[in-house]
C-alpha positions as CSV (number, residue, x, y, z in Angstrom):
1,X,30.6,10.9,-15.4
2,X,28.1,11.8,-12.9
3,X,29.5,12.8,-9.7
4,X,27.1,10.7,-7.1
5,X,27.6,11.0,-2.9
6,X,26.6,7.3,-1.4
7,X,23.7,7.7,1.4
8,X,26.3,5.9,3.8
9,X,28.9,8.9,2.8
10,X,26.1,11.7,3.6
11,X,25.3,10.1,6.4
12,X,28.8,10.0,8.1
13,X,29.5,13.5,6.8
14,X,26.0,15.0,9.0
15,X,26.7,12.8,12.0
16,X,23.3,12.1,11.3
17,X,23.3,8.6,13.2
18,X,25.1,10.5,16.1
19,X,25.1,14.5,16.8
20,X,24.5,16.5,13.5
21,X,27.3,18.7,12.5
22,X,27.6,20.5,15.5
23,X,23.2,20.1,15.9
24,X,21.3,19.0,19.0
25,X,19.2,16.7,18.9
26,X,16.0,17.8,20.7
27,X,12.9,17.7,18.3
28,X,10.9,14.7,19.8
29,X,7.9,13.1,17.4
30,X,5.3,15.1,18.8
31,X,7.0,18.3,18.3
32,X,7.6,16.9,14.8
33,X,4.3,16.4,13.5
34,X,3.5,19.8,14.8
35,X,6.6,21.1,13.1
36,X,5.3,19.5,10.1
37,X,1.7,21.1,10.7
38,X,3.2,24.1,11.2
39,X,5.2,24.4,8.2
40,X,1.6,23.9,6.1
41,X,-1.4,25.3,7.7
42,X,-1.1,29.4,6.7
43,X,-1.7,31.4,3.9
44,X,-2.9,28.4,1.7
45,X,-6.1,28.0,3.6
46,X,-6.2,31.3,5.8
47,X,-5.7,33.5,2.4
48,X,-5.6,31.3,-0.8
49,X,-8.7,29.6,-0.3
50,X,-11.0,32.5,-1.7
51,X,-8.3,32.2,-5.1
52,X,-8.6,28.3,-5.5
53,X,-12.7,28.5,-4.8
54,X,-12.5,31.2,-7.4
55,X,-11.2,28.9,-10.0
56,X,-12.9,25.7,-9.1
57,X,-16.4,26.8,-7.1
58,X,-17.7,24.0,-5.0
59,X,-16.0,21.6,-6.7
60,X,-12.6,23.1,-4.6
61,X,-12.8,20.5,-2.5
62,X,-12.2,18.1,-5.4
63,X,-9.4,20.5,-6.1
64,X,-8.0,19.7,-2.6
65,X,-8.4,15.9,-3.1
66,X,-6.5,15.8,-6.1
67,X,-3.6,18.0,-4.4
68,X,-3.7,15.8,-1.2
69,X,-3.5,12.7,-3.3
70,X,-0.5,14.1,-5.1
71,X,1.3,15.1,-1.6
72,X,0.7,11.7,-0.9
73,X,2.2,9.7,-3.0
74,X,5.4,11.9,-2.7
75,X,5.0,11.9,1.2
76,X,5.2,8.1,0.7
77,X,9.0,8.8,-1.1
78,X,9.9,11.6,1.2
79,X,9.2,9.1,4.1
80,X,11.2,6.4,2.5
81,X,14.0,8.3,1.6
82,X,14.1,10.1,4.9
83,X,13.8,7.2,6.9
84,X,16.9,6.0,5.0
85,X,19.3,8.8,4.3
86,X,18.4,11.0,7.4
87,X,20.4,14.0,6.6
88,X,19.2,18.1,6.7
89,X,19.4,18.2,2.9
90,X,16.2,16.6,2.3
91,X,15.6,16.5,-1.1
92,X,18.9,18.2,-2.3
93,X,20.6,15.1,-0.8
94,X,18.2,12.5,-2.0
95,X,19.1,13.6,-5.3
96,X,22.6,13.9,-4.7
97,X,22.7,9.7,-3.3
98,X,20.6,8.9,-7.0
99,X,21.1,11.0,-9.3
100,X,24.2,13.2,-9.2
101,X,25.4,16.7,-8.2
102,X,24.3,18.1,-11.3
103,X,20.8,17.5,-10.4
104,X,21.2,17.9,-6.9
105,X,22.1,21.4,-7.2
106,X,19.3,22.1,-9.4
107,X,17.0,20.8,-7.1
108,X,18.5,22.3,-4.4
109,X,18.3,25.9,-6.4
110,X,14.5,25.2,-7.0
111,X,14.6,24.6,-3.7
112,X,15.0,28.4,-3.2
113,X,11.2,28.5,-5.2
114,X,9.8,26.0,-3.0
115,X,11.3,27.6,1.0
116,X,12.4,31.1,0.2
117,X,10.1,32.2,-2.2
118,X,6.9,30.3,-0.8
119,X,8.2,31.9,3.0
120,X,7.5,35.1,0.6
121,X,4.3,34.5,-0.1
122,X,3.5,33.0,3.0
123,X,4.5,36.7,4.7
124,X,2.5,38.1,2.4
125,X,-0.7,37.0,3.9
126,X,-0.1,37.8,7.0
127,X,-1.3,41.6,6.5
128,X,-4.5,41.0,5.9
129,X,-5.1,39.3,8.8
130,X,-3.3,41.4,11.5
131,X,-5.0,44.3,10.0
132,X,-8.5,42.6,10.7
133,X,-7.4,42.0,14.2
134,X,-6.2,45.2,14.7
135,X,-9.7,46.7,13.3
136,X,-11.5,44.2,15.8
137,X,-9.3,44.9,18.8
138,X,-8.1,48.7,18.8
139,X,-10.1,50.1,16.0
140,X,-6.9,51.1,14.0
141,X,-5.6,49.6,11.0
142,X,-2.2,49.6,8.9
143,X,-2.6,51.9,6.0
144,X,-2.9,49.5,2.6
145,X,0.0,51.2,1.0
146,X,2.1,49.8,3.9
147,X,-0.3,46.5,4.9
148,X,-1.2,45.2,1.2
149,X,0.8,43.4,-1.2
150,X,1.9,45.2,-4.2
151,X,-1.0,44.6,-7.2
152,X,-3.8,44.9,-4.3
153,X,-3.3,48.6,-3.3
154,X,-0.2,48.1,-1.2
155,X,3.1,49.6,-2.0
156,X,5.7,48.2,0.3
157,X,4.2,45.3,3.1
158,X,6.0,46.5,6.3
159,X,4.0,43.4,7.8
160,X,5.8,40.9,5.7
161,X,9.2,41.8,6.8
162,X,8.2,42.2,10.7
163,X,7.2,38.6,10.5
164,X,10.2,37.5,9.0
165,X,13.0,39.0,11.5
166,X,10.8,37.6,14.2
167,X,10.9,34.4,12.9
168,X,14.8,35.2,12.1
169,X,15.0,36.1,15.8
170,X,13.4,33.1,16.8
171,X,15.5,31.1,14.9
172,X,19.2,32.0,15.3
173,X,18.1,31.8,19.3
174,X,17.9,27.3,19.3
175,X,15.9,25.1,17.7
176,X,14.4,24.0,20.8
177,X,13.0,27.4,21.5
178,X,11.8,27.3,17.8
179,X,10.3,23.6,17.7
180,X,8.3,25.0,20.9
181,X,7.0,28.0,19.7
182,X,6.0,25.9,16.3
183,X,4.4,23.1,18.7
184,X,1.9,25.7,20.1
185,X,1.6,28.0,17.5
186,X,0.0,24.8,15.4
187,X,-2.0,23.6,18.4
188,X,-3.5,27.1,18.4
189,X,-4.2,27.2,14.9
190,X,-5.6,23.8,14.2
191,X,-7.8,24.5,17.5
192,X,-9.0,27.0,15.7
193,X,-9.6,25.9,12.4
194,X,-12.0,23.1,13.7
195,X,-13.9,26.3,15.8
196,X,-14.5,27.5,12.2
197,X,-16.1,24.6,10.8
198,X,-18.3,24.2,13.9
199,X,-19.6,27.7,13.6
200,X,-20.0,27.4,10.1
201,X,-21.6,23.9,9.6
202,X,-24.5,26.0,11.6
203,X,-25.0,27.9,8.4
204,X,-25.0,25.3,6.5
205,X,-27.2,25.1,3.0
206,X,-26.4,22.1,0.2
207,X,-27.9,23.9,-2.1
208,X,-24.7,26.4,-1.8
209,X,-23.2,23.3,-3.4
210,X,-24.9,23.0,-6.4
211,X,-24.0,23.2,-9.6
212,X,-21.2,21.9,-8.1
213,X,-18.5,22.3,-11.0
214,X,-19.3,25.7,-12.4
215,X,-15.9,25.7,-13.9
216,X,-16.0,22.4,-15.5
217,X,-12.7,19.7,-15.4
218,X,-10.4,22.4,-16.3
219,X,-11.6,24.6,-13.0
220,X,-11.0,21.8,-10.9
221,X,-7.6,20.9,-12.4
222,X,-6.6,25.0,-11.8
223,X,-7.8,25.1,-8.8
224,X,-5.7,21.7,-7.4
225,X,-2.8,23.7,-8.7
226,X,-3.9,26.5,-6.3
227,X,-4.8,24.3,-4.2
228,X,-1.4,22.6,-3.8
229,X,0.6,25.8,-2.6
230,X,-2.1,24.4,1.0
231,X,0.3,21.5,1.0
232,X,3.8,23.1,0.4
233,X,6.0,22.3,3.3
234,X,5.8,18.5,4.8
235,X,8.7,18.1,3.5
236,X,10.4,20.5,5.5
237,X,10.0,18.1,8.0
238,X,13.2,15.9,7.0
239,X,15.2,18.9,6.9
240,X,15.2,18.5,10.5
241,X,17.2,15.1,10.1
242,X,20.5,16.1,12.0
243,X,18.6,17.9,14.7
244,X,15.6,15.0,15.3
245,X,15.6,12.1,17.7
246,X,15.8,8.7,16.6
247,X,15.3,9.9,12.7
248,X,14.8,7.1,10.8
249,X,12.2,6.2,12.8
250,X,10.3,9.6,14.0
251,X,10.7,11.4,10.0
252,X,8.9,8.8,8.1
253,X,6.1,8.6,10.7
254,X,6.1,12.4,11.0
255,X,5.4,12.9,7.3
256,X,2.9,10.3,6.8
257,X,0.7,11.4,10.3
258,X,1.7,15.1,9.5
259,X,-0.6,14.8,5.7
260,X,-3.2,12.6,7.0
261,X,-3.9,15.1,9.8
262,X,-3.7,18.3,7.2
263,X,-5.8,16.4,4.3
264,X,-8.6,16.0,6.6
265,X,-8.7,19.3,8.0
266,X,-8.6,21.1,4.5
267,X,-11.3,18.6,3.8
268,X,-13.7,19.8,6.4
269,X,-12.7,23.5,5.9
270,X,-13.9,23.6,2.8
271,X,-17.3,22.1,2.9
272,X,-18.2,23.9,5.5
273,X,-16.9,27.0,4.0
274,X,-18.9,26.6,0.5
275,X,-21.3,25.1,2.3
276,X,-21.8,28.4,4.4
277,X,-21.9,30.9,1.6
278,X,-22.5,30.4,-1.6
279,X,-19.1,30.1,-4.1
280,X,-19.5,33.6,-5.7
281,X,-19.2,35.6,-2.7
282,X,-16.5,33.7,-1.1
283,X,-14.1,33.5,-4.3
284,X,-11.4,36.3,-4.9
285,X,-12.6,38.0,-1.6
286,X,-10.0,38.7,1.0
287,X,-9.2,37.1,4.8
288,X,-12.5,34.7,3.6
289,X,-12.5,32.6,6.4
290,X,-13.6,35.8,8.2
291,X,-16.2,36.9,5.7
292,X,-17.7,33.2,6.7
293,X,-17.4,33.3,10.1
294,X,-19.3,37.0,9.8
295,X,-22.2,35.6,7.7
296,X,-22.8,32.4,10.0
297,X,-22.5,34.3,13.5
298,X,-24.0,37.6,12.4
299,X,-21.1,39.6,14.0
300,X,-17.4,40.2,14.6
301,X,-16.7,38.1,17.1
302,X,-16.2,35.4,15.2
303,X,-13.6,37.0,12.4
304,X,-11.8,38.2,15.2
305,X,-11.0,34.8,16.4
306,X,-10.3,33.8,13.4
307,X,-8.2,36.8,12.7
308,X,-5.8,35.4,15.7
309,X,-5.5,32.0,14.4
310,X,-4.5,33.6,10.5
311,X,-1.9,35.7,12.5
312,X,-0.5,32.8,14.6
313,X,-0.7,30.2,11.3
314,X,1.0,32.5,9.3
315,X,3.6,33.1,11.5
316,X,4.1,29.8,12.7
317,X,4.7,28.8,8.6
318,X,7.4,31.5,8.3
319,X,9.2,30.0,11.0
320,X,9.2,26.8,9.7
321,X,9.6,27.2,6.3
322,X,12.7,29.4,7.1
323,X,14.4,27.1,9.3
324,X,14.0,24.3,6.3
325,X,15.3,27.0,4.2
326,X,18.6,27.0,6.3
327,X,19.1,23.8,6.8
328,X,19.0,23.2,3.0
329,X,21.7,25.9,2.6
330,X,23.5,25.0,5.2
331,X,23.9,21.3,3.5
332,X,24.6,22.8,-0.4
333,X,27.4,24.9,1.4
334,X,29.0,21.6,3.0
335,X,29.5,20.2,0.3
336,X,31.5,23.2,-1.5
337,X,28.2,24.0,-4.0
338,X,27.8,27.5,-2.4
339,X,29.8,29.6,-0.1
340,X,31.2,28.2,2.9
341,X,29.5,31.4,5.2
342,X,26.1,28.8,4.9
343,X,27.7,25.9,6.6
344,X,28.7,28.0,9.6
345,X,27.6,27.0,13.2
346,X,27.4,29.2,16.0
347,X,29.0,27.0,19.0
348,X,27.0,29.1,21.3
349,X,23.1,28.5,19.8
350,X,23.8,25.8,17.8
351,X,22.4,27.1,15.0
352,X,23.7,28.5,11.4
353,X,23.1,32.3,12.4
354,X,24.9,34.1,9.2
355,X,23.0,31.6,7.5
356,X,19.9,32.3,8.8
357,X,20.2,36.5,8.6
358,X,21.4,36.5,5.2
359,X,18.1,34.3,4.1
360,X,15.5,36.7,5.8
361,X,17.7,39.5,4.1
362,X,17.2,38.2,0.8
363,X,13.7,37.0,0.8
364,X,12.1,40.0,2.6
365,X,12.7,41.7,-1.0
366,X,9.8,39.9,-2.5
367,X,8.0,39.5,0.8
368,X,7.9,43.2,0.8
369,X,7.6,44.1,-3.0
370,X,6.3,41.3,-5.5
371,X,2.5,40.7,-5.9
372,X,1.3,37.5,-3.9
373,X,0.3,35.5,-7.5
374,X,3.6,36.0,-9.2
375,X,5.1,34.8,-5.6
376,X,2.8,31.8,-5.4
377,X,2.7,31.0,-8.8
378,X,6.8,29.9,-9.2
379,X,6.8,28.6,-5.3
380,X,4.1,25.9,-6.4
381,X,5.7,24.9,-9.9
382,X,9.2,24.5,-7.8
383,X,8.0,22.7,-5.3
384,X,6.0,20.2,-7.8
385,X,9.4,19.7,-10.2
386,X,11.5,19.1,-6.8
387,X,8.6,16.4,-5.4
388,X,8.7,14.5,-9.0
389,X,12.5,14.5,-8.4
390,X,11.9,13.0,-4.9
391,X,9.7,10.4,-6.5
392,X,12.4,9.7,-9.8
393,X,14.9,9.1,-6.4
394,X,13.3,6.3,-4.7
395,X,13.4,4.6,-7.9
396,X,16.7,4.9,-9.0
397,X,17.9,4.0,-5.4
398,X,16.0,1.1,-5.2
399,X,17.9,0.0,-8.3
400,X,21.1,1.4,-7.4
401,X,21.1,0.4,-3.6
402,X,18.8,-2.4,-3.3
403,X,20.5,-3.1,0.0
404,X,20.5,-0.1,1.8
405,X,18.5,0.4,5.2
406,X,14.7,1.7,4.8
407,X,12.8,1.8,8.0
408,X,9.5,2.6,5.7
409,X,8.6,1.5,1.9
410,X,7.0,2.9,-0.4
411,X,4.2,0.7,-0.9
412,X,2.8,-0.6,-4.3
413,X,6.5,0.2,-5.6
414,X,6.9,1.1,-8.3
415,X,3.1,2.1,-8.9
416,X,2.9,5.0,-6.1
417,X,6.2,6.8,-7.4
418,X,5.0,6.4,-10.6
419,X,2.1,7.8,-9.8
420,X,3.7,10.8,-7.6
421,X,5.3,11.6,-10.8
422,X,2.1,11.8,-13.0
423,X,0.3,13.9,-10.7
424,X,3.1,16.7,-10.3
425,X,3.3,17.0,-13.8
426,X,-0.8,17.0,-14.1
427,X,-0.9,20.2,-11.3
428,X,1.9,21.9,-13.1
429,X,0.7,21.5,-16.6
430,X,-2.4,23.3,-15.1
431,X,-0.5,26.3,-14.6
432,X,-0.4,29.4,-16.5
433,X,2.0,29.9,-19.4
434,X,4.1,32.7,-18.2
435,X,4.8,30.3,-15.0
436,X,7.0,28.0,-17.4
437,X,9.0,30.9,-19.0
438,X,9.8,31.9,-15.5
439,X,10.5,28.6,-14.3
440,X,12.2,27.9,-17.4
441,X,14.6,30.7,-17.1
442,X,15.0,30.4,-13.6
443,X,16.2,26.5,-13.8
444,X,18.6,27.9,-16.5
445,X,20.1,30.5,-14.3
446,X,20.7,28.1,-12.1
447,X,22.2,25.7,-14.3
448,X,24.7,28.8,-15.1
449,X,25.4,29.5,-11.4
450,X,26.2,25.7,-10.9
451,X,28.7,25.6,-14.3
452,X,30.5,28.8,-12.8
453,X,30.6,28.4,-9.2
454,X,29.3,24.8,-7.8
455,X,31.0,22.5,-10.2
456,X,34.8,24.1,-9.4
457,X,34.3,24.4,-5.9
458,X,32.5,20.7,-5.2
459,X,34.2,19.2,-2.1
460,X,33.3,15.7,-3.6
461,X,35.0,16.7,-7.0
462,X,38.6,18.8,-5.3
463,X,39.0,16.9,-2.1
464,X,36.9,13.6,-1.3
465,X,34.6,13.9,1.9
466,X,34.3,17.8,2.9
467,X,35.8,18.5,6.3
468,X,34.2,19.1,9.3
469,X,31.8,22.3,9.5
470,X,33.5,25.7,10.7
471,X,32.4,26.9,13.5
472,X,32.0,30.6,14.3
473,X,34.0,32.1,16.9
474,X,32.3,33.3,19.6
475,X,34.6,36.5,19.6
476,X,34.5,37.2,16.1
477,X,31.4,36.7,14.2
478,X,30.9,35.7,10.7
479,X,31.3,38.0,7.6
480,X,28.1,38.5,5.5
């Protein structure tokens, strides 16, 4: 017998209609949707574009389309769901309300692919643009062995873990002083995204476009799987459920203005960007959004600029992505599926501070060691088999709980979940073999873990509803 937890049970358990598990609620909308931008916009666009264009050529911007339309219809579930189960677990809940704890855990172990490891390869990045900056500004760089990721001359990126203990820092201090650093962190980088495309639309030569799929269908359907990993992250968004103001309202409305605003800037980035420089000498080459800049300005002025905005997006993602991160674990360990140290609330910050050190701990190991495609590669196949879930779990709510409160529908139900469904699978089919066996083995760990440890220890199985979260003492901290 599936063991299932009723929305109106993990809603009551969070507090999430009232003050989340020992959470303050101070994220407004506005800070929101800039939490939502600021959990995207980073390596995807600052780093991976040069990989996707590789794969796709001018057609990338297909390649976007086709991973924007995905996000879509799933942003359409995640906003449905959120709206209606407004909780930190996001899509580990979801799947806990429709399809049982089996599942949930699963999801909420890829989940661990789609925050922790994609915070990895987010960190990654960041190296190659500080050293740019740094070259620009004092004329010094980070030597590659300590700059570089593992696989492109690097041995061990220092830069990786720096910008993950900052955002740790940032963190365990409030979310309040987290949401505001996010907020203008994303300002700053969206500001400077659209300077890009002006200076580069200057430069601008159609026939750069042309032929425009030199990779044919199968280069466009690579390169949207590429392209996805630009996407990874809106979802974060309703794993701010507990800590949010009026959630079932502000999450839906988040999501849906936070991938209409992203879609079109990716759009624009990348027709002015191919249309700047011809395909060949943009694809494969490092910090490309400087190389552009460079061409179209004649100078360095421009890549330094842009060197700032790579260093501010990329940090801004870390800090988001990590606090989504902990606020996952923090919901698996209330309900008795992982150790109770993850639930834990400091009653000073208000925030999950074991929780959150522990986290940058373990994922600074492959931030720091683990080449950027190996890292990218199982973060977007995650994050695709999770979103298919999310789509699977509007469905088989709508059926089990036809009567439970939605602020926002889906709309063209059951067409767009459907739909969501068939274009996850479509990106993740276009990944490479050796993805699957990892995934595959992965999801079986997992499965393992959850036999072992999850299933015995489940509050909902030994107990009914899990007690109240422990709080740490402000005298004696929490045991790692």
């Amino acid at each position: 017998m599936r063991r299932i937890k009723s929305p109106d049970l993990l809603v009551a358990e969070s507090g999430a209609d009232l003050e989340g598990h020992g959470l303050k609620r101070s994220i407004g909308p506005f800070q929101l949707v800039c939490f939502g931008v600021g959990a995207i916009v980073g390596t995807g666009i600052f780093v991976g574009l040069s990989d996707t264009v590789a794969e796709a050529g001018p057609a990338v911007i297909v390649s976007f389309v086709l991973a924007a339309v995905t996000c879509i219809f799933t942003a359409f579930s995640f906003a449905e769901l959120g709206g209606a189960i407004p909780v930190s677990g996001s899509s580990y809940s979801y799947a806990y309300a429709a399809l049982g704890e089996r599942t949930a855990f699963l999801v909420g172990w890829c989940l661990l692919l789609e925050y922790g490891v994609s915070v990895s390869a987010v960190a990654i990045g960041w190296g190659q643009y500080l050293n740019e900056l740094l070259e620009n500004t004092v004329g010094w760089q980070i030597p590659a062995a300590l700059a570089d990721a593992p696989g492109h001359g690097g041995v061990v990126n220092v830069p990786a873990i720096v910008v993950m203990l900052l955002a740790a820092v940032l963190l365990v201090r409030g979310v309040r002083e987290s949401a505001r650093a996010t907020a203008a962190m994303a300002v700053i980088k969206i500001g400077i995204l659209v300077l890009f495309c002006a200076v580069a639309f200057t430069a601008f030569d159609s026939g750069h476009l042309t032929p425009f799929t030199p990779e044919g269908i199968g280069g466009i359907g690579a390169g949207a799987s590429l392209a996805f990993f630009s996407f990874i992250g809106f979802d974060a968004i309703s794993t701010a459920g507990e800590e949010v103001k009026n959630p079932r309202r502000n999450i839906p409305l988040a999501i849906l203005i936070t991938i209409a605003v992203v879609t079109l800037i990716y759009c624009l980035v990348s027709v002015a960007a191919l249309g700047a420089m011809p395909w060949e000498q943009v694809g494969g080459k490092p910090a490309a959004l400087s190389l552009i800049v460079d061409h179209a300005t004649e100078s360095s002025f421009g890549s330094t600029v842009i060197a700032v905005g790579a260093v501010v997006a990329i940090a801004s993602v870390v800090l988001a992505v990590m606090y989504g991160q902990t606020r996952i674990l923090m919901s698996m360990s209330r309900d008795g599926l992982i150790p109770q140290v993850f639930e834990r609330v400091s009653p000073k910050t208000s925030t999950p501070v074991a929780n959150t050190w522990i986290a940058t701990a373990v994922f600074a190991v492959p931030a720091a060691v683990v080449p950027l495609d190996v890292v990218l590669d199982m973060s977007v196949i995650g994050t695709l088999a999770i979103m298919a879930v999310v789509n699977i779990c509007v469905i088989a709510l709508r059926r089990s709980r036809p009567g439970l409160s939605r602020r926002f529908r889906v709309p063209l139900y059951p067409v767009a979940p459907l739909l969501g469904v068939a274009f996850c699978l479509y990106l993740m089919y276009g990944l490479p073999l050796v993805t699957w066996v990892q995934f595959a083995v992965f999801v079986a760990v997992g499965a393992l873990v959850y036999a072992l440890y999850g299933r015995k220890r489940s509050r909902l199985a030994l107990s009914g509803p899990p007690e109240g979260p422990r709080e740490e003492s402000p005298r004696t901290p929490a045991r790692v």
